[in-house]
PDB file as gemmi writes it, atoms N, CA and C in Angstrom:
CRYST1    1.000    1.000    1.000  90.00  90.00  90.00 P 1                      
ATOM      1  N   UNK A   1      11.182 -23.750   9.544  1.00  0.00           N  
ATOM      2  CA  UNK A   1      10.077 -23.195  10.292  1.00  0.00           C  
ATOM      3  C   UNK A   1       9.697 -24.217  11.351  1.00  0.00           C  
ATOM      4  N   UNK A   2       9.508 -23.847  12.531  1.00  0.00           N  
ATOM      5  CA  UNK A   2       9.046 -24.555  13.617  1.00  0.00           C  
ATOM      6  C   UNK A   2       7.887 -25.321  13.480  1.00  0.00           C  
ATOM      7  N   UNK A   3       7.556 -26.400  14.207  1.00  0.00           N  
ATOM      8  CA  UNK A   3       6.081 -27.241  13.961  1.00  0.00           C  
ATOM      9  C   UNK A   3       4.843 -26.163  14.296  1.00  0.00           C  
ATOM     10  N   UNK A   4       4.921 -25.219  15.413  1.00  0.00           N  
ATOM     11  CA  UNK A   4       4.493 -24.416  15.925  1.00  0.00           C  
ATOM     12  C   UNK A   4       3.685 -23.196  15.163  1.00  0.00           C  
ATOM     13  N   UNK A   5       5.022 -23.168  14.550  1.00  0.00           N  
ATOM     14  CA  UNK A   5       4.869 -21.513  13.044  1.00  0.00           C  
ATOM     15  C   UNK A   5       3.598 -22.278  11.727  1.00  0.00           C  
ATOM     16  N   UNK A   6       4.260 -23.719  11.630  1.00  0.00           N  
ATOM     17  CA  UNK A   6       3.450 -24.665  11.227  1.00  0.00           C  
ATOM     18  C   UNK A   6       2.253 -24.362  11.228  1.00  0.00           C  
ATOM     19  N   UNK A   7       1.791 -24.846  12.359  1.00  0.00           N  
ATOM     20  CA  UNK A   7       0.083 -25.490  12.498  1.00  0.00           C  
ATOM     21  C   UNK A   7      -0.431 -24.004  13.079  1.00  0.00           C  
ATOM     22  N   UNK A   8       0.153 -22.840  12.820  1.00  0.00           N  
ATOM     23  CA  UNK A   8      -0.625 -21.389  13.424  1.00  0.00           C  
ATOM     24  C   UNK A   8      -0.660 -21.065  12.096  1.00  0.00           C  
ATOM     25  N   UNK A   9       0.517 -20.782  10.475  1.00  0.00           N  
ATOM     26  CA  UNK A   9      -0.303 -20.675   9.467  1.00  0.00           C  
ATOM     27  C   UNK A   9      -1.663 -22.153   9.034  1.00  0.00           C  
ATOM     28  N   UNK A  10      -1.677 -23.252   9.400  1.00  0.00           N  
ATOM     29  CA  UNK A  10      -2.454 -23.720   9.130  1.00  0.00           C  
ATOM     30  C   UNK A  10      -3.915 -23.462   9.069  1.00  0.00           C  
ATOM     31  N   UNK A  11      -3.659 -23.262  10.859  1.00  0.00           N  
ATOM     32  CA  UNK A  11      -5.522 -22.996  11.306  1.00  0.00           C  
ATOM     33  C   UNK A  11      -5.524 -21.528  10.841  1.00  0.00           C  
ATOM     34  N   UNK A  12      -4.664 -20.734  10.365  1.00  0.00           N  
ATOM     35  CA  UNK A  12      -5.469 -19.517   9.596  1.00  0.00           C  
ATOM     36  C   UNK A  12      -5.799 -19.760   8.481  1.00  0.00           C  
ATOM     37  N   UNK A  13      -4.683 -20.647   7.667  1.00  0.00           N  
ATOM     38  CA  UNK A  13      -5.242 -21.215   6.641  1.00  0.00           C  
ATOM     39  C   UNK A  13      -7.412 -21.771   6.401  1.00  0.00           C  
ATOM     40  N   UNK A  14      -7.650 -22.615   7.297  1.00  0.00           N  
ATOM     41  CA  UNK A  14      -8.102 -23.416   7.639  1.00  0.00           C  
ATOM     42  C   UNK A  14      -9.130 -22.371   8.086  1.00  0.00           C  
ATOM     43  N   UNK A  15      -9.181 -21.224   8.693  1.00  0.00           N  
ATOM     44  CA  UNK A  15     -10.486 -20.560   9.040  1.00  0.00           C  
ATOM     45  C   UNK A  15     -10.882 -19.120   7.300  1.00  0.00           C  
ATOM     46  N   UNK A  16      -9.865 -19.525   6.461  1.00  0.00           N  
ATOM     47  CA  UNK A  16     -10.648 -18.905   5.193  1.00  0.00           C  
ATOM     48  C   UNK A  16     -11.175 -20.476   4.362  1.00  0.00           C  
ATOM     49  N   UNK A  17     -12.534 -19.566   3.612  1.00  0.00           N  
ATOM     50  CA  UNK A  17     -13.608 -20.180   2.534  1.00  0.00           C  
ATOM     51  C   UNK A  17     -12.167 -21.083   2.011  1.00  0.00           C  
ATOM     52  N   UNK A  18     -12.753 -21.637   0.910  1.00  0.00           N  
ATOM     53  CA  UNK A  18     -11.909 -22.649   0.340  1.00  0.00           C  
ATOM     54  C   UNK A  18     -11.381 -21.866  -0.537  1.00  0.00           C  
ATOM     55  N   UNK A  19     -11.934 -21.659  -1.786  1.00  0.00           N  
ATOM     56  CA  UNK A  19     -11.489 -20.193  -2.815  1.00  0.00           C  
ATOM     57  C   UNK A  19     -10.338 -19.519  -2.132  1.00  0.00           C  
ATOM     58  N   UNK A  20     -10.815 -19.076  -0.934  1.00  0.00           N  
ATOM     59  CA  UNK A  20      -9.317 -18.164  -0.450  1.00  0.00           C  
ATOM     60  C   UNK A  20      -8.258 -18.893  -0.426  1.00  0.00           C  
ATOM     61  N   UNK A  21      -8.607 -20.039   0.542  1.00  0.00           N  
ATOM     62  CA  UNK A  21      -7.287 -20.938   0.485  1.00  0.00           C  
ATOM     63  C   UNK A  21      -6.709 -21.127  -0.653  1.00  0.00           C  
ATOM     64  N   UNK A  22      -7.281 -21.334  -1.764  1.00  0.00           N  
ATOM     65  CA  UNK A  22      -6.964 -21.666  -3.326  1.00  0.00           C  
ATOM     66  C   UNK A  22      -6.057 -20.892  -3.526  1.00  0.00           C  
ATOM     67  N   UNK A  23      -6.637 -19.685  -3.811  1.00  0.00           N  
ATOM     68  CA  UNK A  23      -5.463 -18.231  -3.770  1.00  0.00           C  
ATOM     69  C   UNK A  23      -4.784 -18.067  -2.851  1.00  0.00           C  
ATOM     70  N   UNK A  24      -4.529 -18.073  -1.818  1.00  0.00           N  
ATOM     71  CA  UNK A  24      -3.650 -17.720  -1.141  1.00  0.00           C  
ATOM     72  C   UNK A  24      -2.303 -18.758  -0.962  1.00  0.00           C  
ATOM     73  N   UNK A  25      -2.595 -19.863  -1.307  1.00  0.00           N  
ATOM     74  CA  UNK A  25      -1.619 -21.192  -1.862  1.00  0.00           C  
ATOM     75  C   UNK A  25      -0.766 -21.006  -2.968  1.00  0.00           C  
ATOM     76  N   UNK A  26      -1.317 -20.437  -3.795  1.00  0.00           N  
ATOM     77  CA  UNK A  26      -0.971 -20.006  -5.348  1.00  0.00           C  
ATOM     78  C   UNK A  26      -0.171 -18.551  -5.337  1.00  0.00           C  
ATOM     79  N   UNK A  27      -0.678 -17.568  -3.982  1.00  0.00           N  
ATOM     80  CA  UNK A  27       0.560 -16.819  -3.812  1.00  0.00           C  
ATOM     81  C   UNK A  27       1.941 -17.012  -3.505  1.00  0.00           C  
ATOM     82  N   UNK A  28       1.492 -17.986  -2.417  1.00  0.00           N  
ATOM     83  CA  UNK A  28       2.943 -18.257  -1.531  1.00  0.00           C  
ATOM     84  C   UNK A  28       3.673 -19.492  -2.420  1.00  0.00           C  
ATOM     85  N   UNK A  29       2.876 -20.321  -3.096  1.00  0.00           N  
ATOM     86  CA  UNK A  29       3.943 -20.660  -4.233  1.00  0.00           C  
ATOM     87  C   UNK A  29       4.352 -19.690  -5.545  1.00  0.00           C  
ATOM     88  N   UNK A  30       4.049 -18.427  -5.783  1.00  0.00           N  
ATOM     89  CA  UNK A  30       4.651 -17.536  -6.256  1.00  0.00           C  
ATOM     90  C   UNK A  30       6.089 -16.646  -5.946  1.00  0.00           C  
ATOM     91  N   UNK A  31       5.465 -16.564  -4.378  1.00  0.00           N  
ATOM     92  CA  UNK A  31       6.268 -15.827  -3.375  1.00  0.00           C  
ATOM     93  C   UNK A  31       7.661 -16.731  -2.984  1.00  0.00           C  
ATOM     94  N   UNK A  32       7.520 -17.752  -3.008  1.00  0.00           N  
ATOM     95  CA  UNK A  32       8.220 -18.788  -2.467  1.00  0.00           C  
ATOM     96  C   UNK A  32       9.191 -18.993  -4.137  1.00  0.00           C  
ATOM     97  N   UNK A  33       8.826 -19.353  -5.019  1.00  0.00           N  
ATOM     98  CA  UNK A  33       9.435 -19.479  -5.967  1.00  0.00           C  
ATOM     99  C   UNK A  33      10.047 -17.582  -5.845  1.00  0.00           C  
ATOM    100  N   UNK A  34       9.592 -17.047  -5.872  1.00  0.00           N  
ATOM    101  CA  UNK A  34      10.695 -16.035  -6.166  1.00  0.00           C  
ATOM    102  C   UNK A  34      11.452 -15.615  -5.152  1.00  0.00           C  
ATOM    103  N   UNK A  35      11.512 -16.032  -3.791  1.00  0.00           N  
ATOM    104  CA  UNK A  35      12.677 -16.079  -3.312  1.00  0.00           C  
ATOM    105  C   UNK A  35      13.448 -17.237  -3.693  1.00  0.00           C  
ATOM    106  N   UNK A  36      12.905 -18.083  -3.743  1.00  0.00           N  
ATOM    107  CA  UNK A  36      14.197 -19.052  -4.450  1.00  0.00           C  
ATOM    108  C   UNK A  36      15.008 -18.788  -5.458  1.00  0.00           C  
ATOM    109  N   UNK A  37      14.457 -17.785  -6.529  1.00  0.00           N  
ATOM    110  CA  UNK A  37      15.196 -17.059  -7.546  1.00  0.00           C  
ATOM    111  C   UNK A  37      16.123 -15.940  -7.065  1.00  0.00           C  
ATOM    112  N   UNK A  38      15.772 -15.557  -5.956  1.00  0.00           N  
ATOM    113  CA  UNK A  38      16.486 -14.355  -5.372  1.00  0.00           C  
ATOM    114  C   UNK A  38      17.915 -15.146  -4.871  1.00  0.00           C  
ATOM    115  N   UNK A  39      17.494 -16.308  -3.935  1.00  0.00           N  
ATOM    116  CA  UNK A  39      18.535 -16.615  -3.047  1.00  0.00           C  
ATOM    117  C   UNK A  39      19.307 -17.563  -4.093  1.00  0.00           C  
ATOM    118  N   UNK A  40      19.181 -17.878  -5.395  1.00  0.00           N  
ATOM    119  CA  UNK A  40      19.971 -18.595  -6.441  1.00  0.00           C  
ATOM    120  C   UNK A  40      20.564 -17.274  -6.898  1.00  0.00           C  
ATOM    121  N   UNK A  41      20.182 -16.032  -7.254  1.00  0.00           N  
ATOM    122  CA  UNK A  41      21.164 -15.133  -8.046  1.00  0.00           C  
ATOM    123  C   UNK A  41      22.212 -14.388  -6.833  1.00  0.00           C  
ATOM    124  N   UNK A  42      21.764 -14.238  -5.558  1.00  0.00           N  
ATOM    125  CA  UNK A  42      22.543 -13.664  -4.617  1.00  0.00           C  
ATOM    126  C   UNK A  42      23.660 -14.883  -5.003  1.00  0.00           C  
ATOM    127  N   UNK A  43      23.577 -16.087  -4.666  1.00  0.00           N  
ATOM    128  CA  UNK A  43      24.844 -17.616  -4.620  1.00  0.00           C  
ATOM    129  C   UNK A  43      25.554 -17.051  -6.008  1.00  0.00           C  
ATOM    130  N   UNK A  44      24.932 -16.721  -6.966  1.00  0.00           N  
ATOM    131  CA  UNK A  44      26.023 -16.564  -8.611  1.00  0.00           C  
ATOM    132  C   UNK A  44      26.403 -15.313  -8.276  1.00  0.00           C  
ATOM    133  N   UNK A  45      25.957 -13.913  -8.300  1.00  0.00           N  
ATOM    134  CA  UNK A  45      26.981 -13.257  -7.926  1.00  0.00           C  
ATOM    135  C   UNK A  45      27.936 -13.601  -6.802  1.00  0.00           C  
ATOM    136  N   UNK A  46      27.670 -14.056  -5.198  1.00  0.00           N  
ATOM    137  CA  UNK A  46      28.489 -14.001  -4.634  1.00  0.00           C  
ATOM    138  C   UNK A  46      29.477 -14.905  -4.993  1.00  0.00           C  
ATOM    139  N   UNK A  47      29.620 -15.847  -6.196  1.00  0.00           N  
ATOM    140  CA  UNK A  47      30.520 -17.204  -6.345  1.00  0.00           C  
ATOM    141  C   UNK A  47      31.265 -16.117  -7.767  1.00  0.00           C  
ATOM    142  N   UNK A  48      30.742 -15.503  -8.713  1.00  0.00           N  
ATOM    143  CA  UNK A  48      31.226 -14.351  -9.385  1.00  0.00           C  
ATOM    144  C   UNK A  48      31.711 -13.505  -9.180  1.00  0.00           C  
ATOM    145  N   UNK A  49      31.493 -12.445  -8.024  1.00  0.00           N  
ATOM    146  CA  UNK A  49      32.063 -11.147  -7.962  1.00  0.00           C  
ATOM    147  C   UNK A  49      33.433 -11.245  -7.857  1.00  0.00           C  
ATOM    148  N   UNK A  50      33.878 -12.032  -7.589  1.00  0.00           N  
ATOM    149  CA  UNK A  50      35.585 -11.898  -7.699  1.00  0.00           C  
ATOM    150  C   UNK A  50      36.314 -11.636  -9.124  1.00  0.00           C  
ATOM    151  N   UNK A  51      35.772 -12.500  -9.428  1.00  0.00           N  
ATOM    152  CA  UNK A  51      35.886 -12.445 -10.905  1.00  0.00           C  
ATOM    153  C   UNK A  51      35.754 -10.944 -11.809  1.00  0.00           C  
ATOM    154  N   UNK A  52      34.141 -10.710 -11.358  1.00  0.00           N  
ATOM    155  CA  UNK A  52      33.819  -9.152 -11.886  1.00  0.00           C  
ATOM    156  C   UNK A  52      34.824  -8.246 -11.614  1.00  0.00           C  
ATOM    157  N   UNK A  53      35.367  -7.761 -10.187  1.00  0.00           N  
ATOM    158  CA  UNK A  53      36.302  -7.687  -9.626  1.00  0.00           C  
ATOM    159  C   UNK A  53      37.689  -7.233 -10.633  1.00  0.00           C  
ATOM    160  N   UNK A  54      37.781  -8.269 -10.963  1.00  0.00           N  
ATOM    161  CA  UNK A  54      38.901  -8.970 -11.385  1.00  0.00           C  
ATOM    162  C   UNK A  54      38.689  -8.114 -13.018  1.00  0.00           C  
ATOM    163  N   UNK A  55      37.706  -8.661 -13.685  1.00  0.00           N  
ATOM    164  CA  UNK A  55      37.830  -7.890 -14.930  1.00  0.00           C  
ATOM    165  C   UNK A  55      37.616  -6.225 -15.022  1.00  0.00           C  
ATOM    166  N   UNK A  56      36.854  -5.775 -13.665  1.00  0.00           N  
ATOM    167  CA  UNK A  56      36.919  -4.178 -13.967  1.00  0.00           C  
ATOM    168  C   UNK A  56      38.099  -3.660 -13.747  1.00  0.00           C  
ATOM    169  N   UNK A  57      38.661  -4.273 -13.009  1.00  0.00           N  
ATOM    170  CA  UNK A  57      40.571  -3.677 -12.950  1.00  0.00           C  
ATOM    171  C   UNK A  57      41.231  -3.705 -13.365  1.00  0.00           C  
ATOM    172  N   UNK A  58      40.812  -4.842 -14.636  1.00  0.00           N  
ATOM    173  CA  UNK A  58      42.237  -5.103 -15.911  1.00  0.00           C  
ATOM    174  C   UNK A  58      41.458  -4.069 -16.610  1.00  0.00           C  
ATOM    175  N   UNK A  59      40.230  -3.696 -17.012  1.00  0.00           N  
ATOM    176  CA  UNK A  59      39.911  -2.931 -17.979  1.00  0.00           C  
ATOM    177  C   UNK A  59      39.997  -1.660 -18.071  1.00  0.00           C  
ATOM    178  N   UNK A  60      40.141  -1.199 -16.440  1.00  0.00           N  
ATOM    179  CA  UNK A  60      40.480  -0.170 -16.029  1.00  0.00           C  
ATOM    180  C   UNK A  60      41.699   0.822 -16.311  1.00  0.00           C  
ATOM    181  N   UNK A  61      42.770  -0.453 -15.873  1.00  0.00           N  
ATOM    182  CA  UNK A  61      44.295  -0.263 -15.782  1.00  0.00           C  
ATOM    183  C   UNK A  61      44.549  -0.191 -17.879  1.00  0.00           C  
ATOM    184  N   UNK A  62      43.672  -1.071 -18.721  1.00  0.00           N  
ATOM    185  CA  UNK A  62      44.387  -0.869 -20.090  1.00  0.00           C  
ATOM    186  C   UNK A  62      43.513  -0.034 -20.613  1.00  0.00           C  
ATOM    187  N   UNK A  63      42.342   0.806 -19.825  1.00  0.00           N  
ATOM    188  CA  UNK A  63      42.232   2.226 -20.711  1.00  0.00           C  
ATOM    189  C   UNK A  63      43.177   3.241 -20.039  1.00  0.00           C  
ATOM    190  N   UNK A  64      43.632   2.903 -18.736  1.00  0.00           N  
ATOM    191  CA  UNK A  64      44.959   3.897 -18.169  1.00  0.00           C  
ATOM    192  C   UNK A  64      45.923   3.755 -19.429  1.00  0.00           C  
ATOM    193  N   UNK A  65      46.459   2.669 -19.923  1.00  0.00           N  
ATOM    194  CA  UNK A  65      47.466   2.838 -20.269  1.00  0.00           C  
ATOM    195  C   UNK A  65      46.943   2.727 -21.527  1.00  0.00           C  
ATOM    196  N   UNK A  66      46.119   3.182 -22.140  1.00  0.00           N  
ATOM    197  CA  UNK A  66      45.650   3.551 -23.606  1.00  0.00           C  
ATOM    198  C   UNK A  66      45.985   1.823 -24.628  1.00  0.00           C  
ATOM    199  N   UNK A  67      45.851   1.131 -23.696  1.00  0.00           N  
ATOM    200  CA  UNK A  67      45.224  -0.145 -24.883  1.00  0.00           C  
ATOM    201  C   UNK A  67      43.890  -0.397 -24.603  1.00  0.00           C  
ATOM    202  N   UNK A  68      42.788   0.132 -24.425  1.00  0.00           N  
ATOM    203  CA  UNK A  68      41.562   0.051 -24.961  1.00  0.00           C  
ATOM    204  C   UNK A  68      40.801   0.755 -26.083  1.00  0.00           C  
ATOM    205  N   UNK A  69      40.389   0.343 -26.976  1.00  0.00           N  
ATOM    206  CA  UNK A  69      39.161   0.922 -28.042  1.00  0.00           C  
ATOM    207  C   UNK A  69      38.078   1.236 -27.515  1.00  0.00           C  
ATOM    208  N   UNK A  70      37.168   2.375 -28.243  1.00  0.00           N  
ATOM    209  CA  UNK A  70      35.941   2.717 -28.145  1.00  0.00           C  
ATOM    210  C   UNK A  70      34.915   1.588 -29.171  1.00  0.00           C  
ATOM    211  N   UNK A  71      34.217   1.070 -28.274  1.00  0.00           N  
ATOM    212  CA  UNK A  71      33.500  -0.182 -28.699  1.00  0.00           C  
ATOM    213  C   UNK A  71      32.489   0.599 -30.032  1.00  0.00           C  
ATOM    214  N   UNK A  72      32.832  -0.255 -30.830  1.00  0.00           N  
ATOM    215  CA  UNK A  72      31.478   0.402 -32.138  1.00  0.00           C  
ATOM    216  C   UNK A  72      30.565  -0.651 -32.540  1.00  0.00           C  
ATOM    217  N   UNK A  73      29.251   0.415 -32.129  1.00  0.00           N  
ATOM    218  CA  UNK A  73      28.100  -0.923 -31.836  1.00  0.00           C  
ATOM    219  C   UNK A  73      27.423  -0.984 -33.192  1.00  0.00           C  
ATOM    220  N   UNK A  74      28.056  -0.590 -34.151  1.00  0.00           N  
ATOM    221  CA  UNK A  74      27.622  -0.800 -35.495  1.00  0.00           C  
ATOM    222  C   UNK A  74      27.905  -2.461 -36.221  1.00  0.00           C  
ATOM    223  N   UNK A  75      29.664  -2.689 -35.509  1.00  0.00           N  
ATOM    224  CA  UNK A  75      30.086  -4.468 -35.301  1.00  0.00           C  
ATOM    225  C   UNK A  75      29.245  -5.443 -34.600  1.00  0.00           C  
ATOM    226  N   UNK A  76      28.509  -4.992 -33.799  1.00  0.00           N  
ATOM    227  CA  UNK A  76      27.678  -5.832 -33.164  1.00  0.00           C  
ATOM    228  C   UNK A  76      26.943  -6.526 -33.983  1.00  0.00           C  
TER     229      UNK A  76                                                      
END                                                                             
């Protein structure tokens, strides 16, 4: 973010009561932590999907050719 983008959320910051500021700090470290969770699971799938990829086509191809079982979730 620019120095600019900076000090323009500041002084809005800066023209709410204090309380607001309180809360509104406590959002954007909410907000902020959950894009960081977003942009960490986008990196694992995109470093995974090949893989996924990879296993729906073998699993695919051996219920084509009838070596797969019907999973029984009673073994679970």
């Amino acid at each position: 973010m620019s120095s600019e983008n900076i000090a323009t959320v500041t002084k809005m910051l800066e023209s709410l009561p204090e309380t607001t500021q309180t809360q509104l700090i406590e959002h954007l470290r909410e907000y902020i932590a959950s894009l960081q969770d977003e942009l960490e699971r986008d990196n694992l799938v995109s470093k995974t999907q090949h893989n996924l990829v990879q296993a729906a086509r073998k699993a695919k191809q051996e219920i084509a050719e009838g070596k797969s079982q019907l999973m029984d979730y009673e073994q679970l």
